[in-house]
VOVEXBA-443339 format. One line per 2 residues: number of its first residue (from 1); for each residue x, y, z of N, C-alpha, C, O, CB. Coordinates in steps of 0.1 Angstrom, whole numbers, plus 5000, padded with zeros to 4 digits. Each point is the difference from the previous one (the first is absolute). Glycine has a CB too. Layout:
BEGIN
NUM = X,Y,Z,X,Y,Z,X,Y,Z,X,Y,Z,X,Y,Z; ...
This chain:
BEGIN
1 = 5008,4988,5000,4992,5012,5000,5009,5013,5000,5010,4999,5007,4972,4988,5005; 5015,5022,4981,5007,5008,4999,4993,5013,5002,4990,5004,4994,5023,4980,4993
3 = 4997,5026,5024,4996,5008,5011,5009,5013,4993,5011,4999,4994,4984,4982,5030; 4998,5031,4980,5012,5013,4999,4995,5006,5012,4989,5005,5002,5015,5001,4972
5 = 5007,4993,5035,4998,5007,5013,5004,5016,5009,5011,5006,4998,4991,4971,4999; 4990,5027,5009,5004,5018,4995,5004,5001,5019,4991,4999,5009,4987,5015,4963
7 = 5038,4988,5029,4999,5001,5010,5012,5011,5007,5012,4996,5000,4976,4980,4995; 5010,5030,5009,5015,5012,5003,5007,4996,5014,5011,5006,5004,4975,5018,4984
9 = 5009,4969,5018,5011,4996,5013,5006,4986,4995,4995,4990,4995,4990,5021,5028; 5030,4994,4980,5010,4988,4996,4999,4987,5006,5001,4990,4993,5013,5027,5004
11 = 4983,4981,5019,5002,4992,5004,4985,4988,4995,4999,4989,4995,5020,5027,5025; 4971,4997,4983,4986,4990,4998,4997,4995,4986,4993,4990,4999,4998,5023,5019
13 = 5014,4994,4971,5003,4995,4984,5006,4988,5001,4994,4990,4997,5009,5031,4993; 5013,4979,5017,5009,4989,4999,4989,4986,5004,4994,4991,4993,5032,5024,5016
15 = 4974,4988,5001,4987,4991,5012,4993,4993,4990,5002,4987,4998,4991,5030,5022; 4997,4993,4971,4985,4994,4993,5014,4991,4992,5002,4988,5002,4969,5037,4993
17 = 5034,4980,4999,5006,4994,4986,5007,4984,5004,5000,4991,4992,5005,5037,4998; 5001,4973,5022,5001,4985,5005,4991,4991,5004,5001,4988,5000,5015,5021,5007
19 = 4970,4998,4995,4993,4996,5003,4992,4991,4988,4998,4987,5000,5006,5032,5018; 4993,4990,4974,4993,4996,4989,5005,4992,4994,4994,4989,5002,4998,5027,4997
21 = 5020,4982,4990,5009,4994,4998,4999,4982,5002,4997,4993,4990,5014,5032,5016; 4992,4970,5006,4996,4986,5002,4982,4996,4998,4994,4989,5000,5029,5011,5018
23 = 4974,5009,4981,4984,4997,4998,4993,4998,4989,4988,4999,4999,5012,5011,5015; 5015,4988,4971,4996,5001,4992,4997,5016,4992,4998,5002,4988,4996,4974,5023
25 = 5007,5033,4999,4993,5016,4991,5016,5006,4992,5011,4998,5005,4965,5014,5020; 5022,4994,4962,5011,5006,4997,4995,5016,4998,4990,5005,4996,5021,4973,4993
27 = 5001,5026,5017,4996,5012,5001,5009,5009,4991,5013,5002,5000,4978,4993,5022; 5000,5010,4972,5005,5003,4980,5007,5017,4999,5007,5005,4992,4965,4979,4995
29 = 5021,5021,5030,5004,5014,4997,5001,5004,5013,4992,4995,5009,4997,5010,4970; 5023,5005,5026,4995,5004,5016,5002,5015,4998,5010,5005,4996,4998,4973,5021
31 = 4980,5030,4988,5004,5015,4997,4999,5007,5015,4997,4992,5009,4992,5009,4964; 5014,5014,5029,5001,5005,5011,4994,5010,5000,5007,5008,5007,5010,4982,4996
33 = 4970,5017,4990,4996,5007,4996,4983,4998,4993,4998,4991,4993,5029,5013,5009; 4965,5005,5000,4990,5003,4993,5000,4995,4984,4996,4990,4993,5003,5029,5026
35 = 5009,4997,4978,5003,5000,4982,5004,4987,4992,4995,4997,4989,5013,5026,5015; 5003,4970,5002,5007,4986,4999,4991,4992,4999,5000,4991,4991,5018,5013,5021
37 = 4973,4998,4999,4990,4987,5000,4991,4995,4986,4997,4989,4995,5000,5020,5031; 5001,5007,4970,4990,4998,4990,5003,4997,4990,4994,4993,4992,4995,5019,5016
39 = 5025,4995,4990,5008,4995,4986,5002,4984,5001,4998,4994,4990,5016,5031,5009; 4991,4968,5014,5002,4992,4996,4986,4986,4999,5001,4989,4995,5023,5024,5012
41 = 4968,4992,4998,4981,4991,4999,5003,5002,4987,5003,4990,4994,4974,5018,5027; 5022,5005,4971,5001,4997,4985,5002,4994,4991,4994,4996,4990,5006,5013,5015
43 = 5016,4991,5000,5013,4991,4992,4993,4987,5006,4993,4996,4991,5034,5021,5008; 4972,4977,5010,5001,4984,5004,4991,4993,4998,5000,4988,4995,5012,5016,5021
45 = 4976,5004,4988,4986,4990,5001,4997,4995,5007,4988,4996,4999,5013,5001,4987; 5007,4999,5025,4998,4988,5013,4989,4996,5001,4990,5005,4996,5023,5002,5016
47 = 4989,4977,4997,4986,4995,5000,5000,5006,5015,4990,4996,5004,5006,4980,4978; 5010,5031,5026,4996,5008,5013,5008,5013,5002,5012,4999,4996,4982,4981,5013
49 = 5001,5031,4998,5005,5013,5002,5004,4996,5017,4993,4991,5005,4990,5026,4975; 5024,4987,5026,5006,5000,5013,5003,5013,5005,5011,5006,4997,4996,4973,4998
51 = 4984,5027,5014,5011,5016,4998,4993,5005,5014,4989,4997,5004,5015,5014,4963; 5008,4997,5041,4998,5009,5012,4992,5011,4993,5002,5005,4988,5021,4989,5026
53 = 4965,5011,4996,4989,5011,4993,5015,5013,5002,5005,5007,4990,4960,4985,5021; 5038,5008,5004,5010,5011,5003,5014,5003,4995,5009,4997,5008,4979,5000,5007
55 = 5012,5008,4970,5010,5005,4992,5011,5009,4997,4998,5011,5006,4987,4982,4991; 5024,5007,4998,5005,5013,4996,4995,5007,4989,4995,4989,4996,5023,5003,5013
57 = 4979,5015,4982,5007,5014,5010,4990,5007,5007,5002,5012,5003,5016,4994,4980; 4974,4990,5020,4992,5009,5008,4998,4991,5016,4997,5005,5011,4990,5009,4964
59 = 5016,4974,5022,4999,4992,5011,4986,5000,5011,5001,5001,5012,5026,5003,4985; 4961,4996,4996,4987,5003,5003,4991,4984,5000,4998,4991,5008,5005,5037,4979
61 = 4993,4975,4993,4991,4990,4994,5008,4996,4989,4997,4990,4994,4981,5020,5012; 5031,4997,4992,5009,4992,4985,4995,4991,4994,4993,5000,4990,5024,5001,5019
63 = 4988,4987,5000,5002,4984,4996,4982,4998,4995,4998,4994,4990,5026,4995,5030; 4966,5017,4989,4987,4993,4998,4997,5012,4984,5000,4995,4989,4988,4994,5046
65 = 5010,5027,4965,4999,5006,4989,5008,4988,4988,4993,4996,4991,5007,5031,5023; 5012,4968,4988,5007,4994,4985,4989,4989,4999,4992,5001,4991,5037,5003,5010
67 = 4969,4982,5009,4991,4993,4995,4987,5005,4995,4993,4995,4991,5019,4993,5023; 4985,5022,4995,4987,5002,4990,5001,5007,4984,4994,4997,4989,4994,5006,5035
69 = 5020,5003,4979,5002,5002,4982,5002,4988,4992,4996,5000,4989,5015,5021,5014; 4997,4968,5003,5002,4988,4990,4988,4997,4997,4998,5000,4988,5023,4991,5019
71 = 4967,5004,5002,4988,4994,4999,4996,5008,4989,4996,4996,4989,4999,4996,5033; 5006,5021,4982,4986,5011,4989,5009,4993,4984,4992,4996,4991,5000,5039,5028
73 = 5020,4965,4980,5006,4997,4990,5004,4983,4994,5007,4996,4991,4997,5029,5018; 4991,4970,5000,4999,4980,5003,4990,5000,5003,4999,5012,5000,5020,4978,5008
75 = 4971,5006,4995,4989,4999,5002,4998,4988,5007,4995,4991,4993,5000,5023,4990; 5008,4983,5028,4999,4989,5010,5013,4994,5005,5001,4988,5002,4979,5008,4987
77 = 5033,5014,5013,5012,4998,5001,4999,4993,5012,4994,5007,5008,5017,5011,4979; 4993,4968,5017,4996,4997,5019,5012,5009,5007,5011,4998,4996,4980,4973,5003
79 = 5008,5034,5006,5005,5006,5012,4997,5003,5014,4989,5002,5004,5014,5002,4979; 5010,4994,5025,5002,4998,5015,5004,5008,5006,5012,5000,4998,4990,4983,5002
81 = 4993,5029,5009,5007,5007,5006,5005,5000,5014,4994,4995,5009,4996,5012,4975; 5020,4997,5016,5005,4999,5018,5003,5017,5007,5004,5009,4993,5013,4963,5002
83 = 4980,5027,5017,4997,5009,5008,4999,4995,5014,4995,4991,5006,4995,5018,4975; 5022,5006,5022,4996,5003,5017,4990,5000,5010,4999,4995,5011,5013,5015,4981
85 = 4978,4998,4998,4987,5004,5006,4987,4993,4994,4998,4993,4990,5015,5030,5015; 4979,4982,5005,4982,4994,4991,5003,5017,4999,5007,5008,5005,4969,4966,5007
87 = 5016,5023,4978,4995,5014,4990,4987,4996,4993,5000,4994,4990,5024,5013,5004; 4961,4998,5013,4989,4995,4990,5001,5008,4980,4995,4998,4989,4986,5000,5040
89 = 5027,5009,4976,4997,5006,4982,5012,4994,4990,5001,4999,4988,4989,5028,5021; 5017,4970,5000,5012,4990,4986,4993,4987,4999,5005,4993,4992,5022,5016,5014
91 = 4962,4985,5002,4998,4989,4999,4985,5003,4994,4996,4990,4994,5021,5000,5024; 4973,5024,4983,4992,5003,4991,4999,5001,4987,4991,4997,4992,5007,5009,5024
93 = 5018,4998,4980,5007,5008,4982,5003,4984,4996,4997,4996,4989,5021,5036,5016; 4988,4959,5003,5007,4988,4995,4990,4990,4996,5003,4990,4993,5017,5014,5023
95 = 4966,5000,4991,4986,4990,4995,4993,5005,4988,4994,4994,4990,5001,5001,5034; 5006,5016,4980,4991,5009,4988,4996,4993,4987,4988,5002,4995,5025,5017,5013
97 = 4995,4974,4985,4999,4996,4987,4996,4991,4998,4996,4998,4988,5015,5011,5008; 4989,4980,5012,4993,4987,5003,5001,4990,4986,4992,4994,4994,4990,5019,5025
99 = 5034,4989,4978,5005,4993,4987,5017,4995,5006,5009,5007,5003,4975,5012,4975; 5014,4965,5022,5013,4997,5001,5003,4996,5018,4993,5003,5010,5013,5017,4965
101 = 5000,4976,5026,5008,4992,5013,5007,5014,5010,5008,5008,4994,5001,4965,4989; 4989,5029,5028,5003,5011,5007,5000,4993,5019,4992,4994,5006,4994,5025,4971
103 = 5032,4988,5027,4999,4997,5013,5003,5016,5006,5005,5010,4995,5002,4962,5002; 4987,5026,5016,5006,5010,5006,5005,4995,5017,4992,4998,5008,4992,5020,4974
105 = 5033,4980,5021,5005,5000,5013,5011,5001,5005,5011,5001,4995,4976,4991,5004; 5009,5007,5015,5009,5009,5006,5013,4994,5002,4999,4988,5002,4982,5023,5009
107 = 5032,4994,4989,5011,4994,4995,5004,4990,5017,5008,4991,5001,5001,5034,4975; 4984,4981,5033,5001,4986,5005,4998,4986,4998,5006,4992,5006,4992,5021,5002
109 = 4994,4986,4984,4997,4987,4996,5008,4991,4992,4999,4988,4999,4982,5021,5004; 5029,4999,4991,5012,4997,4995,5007,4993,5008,5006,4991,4994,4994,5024,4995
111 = 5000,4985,5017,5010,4986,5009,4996,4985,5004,5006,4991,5005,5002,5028,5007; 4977,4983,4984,4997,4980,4997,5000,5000,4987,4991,5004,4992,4992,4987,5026
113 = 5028,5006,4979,4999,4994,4984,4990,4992,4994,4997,5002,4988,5023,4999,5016; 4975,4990,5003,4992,4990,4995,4985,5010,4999,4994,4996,4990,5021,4980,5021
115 = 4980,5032,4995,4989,5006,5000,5004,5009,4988,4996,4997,4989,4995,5000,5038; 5018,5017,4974,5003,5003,4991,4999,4994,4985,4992,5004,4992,5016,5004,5027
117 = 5002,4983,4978,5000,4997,4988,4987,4994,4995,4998,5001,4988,5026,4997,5016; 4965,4992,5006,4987,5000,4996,4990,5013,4991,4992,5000,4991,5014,4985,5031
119 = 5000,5025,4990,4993,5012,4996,5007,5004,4986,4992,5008,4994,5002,4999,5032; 5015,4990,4968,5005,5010,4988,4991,4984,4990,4991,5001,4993,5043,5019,5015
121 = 4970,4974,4994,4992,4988,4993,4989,5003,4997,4997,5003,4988,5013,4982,5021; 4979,5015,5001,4990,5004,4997,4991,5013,4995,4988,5001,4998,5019,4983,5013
123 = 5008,5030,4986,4996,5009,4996,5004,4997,4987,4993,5005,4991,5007,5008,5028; 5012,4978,4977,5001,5001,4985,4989,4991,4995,5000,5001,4988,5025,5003,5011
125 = 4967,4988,5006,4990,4991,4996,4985,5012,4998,4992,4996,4992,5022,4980,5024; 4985,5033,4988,4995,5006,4998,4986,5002,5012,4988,5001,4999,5025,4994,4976
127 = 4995,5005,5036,4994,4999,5010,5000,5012,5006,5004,5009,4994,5000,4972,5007; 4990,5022,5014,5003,5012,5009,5005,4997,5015,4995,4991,5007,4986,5021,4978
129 = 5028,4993,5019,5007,4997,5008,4997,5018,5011,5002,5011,4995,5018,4964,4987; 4976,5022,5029,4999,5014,5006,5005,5002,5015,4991,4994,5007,4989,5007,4979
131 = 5030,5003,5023,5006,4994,5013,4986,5000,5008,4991,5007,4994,5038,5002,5007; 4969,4987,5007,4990,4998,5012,5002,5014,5009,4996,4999,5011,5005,4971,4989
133 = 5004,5040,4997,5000,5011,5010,4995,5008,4987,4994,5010,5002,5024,4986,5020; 4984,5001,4969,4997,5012,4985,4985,4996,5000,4992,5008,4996,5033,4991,4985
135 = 4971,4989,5024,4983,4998,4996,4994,5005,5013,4991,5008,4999,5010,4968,4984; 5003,5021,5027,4992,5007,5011,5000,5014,4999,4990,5006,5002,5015,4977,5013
137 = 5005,5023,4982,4999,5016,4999,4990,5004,4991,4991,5008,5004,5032,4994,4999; 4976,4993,4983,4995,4999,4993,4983,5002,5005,4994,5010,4999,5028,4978,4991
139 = 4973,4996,5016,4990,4995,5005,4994,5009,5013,4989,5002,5002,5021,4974,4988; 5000,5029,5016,4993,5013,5015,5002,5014,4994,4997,5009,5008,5014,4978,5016
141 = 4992,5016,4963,5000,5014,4997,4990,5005,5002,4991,4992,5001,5021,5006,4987; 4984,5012,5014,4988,5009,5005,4991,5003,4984,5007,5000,4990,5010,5015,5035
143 = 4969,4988,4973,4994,5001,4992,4997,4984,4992,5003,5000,4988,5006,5026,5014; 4988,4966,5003,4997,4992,4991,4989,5000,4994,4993,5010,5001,5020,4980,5007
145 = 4984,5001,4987,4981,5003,4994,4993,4986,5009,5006,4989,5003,4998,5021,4962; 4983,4994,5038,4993,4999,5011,4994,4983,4997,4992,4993,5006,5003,5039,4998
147 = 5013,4966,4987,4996,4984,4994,5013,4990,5008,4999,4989,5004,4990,5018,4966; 5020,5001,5031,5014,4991,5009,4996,4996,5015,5005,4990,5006,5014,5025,4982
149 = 4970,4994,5018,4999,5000,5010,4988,4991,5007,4997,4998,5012,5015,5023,4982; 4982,4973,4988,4990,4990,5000,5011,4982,5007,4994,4991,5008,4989,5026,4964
151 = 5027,4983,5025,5003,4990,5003,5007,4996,5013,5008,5008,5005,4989,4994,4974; 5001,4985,5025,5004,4994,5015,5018,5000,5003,5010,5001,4994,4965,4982,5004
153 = 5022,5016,5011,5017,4999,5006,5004,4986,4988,5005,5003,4989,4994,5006,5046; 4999,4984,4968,5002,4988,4991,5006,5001,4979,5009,4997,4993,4967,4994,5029
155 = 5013,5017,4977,5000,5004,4984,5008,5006,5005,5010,4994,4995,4970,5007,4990; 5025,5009,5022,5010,5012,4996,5018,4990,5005,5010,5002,4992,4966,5026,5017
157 = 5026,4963,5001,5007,4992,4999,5006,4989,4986,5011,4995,4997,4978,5012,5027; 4994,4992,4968,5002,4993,4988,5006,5008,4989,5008,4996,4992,4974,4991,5015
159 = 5013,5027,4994,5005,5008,4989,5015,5003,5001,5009,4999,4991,4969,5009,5008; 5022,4995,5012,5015,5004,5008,5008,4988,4994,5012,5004,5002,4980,5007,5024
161 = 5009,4978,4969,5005,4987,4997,5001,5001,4986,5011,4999,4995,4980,4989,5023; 4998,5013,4976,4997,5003,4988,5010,5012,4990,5004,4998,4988,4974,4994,5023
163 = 5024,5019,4996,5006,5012,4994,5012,5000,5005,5006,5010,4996,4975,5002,5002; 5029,4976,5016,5012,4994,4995,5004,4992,4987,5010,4997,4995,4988,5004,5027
165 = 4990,4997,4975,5003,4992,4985,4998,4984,5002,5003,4994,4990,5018,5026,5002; 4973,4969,5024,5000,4995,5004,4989,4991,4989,4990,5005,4995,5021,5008,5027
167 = 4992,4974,4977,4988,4989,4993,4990,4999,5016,5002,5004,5012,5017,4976,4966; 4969,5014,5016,4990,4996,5002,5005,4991,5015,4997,5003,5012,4992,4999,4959
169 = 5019,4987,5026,5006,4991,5011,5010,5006,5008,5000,4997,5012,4996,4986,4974; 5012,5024,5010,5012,5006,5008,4991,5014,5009,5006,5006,5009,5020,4986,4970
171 = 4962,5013,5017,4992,5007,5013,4993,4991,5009,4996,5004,5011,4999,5016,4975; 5003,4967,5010,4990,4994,5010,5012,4992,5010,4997,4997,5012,4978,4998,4968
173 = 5040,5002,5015,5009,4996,5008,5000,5008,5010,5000,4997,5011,5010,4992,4973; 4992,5026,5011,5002,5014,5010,4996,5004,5010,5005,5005,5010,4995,5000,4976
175 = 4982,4987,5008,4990,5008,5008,4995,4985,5009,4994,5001,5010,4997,5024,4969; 5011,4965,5019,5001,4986,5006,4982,4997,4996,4991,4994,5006,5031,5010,5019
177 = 4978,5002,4962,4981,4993,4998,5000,4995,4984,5009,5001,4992,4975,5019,5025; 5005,4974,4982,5001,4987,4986,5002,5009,4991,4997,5010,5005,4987,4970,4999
179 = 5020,5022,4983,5000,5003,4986,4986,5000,4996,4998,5007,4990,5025,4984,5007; 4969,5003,5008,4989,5000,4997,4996,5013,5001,4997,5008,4992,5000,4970,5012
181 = 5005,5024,5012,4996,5013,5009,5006,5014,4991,4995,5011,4999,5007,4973,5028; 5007,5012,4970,5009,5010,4995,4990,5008,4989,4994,5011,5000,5030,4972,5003
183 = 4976,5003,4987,4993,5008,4986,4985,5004,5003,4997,5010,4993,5017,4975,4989; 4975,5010,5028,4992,5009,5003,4999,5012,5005,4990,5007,4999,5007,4978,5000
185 = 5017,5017,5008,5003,5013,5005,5000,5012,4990,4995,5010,5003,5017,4977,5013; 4996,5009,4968,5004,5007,4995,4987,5001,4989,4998,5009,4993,5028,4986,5015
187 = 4968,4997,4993,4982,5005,4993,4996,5004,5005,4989,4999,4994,5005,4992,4998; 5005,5017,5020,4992,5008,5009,5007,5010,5000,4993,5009,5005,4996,4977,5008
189 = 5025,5020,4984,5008,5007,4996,4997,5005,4992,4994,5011,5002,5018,4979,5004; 4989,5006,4983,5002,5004,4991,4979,5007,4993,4996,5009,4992,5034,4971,5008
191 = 4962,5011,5009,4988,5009,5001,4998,5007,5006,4991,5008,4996,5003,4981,5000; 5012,5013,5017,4999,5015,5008,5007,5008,4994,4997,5011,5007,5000,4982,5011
193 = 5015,5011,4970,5008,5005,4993,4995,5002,4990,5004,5010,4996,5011,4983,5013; 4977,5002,4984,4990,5000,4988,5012,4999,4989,5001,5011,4994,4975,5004,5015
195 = 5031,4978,4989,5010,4994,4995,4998,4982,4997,5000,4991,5009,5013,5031,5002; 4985,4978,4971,4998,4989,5000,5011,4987,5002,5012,5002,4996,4971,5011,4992
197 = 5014,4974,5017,5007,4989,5003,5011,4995,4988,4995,4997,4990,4985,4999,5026; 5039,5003,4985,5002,5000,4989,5008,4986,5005,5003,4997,5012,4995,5031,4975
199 = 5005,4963,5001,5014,4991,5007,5013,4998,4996,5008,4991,5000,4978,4998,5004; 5013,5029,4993,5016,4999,4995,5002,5014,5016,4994,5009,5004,5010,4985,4955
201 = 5006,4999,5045,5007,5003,5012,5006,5014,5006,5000,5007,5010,5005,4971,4984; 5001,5023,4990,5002,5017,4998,4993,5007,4997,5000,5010,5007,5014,4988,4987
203 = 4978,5002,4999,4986,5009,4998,4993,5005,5009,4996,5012,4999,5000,4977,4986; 5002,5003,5029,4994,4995,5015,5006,5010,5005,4993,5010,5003,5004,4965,5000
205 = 5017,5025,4998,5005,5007,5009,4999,5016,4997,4998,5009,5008,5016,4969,4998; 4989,5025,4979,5004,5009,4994,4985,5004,5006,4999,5008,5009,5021,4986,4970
207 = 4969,5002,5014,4987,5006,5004,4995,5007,5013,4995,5011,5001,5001,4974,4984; 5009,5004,5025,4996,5005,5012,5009,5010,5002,4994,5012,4999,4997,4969,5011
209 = 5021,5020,4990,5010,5011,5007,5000,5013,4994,5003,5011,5004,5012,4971,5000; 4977,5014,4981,5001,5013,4993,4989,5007,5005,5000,5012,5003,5012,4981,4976
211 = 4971,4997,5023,4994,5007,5008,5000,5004,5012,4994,5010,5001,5000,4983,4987; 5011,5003,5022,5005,5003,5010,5008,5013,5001,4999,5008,5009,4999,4970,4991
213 = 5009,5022,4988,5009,5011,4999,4993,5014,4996,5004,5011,5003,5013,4971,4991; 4972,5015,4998,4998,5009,4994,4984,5011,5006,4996,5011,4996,5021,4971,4984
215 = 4978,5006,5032,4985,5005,5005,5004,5012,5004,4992,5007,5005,4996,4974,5003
């Protein structure tokens, strides 16, 4: 699989790049920079974007502004972003388009490799990958629309699962209840959401989070 990774600290670049490397990922490009980034999404094509949102030269939104230009200009580029912080609006701008494989987390999570590299997997697969503090922020923001508030502690535990990017079985392992339980949960979900039932995984998540995001 072949990655271009956008990363301006030396040690944590070196890191990803050892990292990735035995896992099979080649990593085709490494830039240190916004402008770099985009030039090189152009040139490469990768089957994944990898990049710190917090860039040079302005060392803000860089890294997330370049991915999103690649998308408007790729149109479903998968891309993963890593970050210090929850931020609901880099993770609002990073859903927005609801085209293509998209992660957003926090660079802690970088140090289980095995979770990690799941997560870049499943973003180049064309999945959504979101950290569990990016969705609660997300999920307690103030103003939601008055349909979120329709659902039980339970549904909102299921969704909470869901918009990690979690299957059907790996929330009912979570949550210690049948798969059965699970998927009725998420039809009462998705009816209190007035969002129809889909069974493609990304779509699911993309839908809820974007509504969520967007009430």
């Amino acid at each position: 699989m072949r990655i271009v990774l956008a990363e301006d600290q030396f040690l944590l670049r070196e890191g990803l790049i050892r990292l990735l490397e035995p896992h099979g990922f080649e990593v085709v490009s490494v830039v240190g920079s916004g402008p770099e980034l985009v030039r090189a999404l152009d040139v490469e094509r990768p089957d994944l974007v990898l990049a710190d949102i917090r860039m040079p030269p302005t060392h803000t939104d860089e890294g997330l502004r370049a991915v999103l230009e690649a998308r408007r200009r790729h149109i479903g580029q998968p891309s993963l972003l890593l970050s210090q912080y929850v931020d609901q609006l880099y993770a609002r701008e990073l859903l927005a388009d609801g085209e293509g494989g998209v992660g957003y987390l926090l660079k802690d999570r970088v140090f289980d490799a095995t979770q990690f590299v799941s997560a870049l997997r499943q973003v180049a697969g064309g999945g959504t990958v979101m950290d569990p503090d990016v969705v609660t922020a997300m999920m307690s923001g103030s103003g939601r629309d008055e349909k979120v508030t329709r659902l039980t502690d339970r549904e909102r535990d299921v969704l909470h699962g869901m918009a990690e990017g979690r299957s059907n079985a790996a929330i009912a392992a979570l949550l210690v209840i049948t798969e059965k339980a699970v998927t009725k949960h998420i039809g009462n979900i998705m009816q209190k959401l007035d969002l129809p039932p889909s069974k493609d995984d990304n779509r699911r998540v993309l839908a809820v989070l974007t509504y969520l995001n967007h009430s």
